[in-house]
C-alpha positions in Angstrom: 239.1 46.6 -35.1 236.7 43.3 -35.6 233.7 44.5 -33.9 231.9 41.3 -35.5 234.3 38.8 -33.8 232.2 36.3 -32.1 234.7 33.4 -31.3 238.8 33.9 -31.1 241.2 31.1 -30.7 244.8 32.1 -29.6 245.9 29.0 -28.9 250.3 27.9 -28.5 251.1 31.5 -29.2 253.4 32.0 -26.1 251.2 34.7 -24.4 252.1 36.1 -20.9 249.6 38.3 -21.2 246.8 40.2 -22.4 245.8 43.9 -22.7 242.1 45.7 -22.2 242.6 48.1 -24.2 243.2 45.2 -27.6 239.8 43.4 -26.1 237.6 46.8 -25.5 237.1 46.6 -29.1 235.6 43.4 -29.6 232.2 43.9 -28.4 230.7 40.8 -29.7 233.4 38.0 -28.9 231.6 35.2 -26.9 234.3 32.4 -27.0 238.0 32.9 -26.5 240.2 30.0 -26.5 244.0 31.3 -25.3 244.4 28.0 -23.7 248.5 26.7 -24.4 250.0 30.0 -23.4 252.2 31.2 -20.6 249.7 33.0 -18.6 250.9 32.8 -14.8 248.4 34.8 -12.8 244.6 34.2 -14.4 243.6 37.1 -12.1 245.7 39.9 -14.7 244.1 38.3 -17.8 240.3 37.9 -16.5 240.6 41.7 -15.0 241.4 42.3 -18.6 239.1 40.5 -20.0 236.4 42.1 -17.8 236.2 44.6 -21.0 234.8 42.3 -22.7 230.9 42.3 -22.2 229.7 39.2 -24.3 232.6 37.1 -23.2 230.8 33.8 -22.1 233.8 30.8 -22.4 237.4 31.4 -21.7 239.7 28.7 -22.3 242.8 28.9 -19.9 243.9 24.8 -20.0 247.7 24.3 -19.9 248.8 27.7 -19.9 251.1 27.5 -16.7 248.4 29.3 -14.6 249.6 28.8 -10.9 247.8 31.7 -9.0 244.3 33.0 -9.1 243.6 35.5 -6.8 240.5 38.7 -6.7 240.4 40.0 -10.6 239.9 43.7 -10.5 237.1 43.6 -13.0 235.3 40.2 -14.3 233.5 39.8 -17.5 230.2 40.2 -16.4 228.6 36.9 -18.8 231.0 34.6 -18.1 229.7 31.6 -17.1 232.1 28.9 -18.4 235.7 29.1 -17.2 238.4 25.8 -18.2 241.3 26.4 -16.0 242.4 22.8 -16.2 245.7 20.9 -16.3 247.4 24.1 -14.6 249.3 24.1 -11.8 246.8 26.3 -9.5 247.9 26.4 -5.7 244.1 27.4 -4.7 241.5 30.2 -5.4 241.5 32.1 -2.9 238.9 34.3 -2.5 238.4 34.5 -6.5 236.0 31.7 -6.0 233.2 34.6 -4.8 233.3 36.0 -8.4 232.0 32.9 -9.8 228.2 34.1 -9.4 227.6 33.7 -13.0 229.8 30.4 -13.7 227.8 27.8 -14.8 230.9 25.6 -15.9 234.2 25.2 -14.2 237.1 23.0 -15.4 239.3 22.5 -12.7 240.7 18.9 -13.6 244.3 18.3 -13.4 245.1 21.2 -11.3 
């Protein structure tokens, strides 16, 4: 457990995915960068990450993302999101979560 964590970077690690349960404990992490990864569907990894109360900035650039669709749980800080240079077909209705987004990297999608 690294309940101290404030900033992560997982970056070209081959990731398809990530579990609540290894986030719950990081109550203090802010900025998570787990852009290069194989990440298909945002919506799994962002419900995930919904555990994570001080998550402001997720980094999900280049990380094959091609469908974003209604996350069962969002982190409720987030308010920067980089989803860019993915292959993203559309939002959906995901785009009604974004209440808190301040900052949304889209380019190259």
């Amino acid at each position: 457990s690294l309940p101290n964590l404030t900033h992560l970077i997982l970056r070209g690690n081959r990731l398809s995915g990530i579990s609540g349960e290894v986030v719950r404990p990081l109550i203090r992490l802010g900025n998570l960068d787990i852009s290069s990864n194989r990440f298909r569907d945002a919506s799994s990894v962002i419900a995930a990450l919904g555990l994570a109360p001080a998550l402001r900035t997720l980094d999900l650039q280049d990380s094959n993302v091609t469908s974003f669709e209604v996350p069962s749980r969002f982190p409720p800080r987030l308010s920067r999101l980089v989803l860019a240079s993915n292959p993203i077909s559309g939002l959906g209705g995901a785009a009604a979560f974004f209440g808190n987004i301040r900052r949304l990297d889209l380019s190259h999608s």
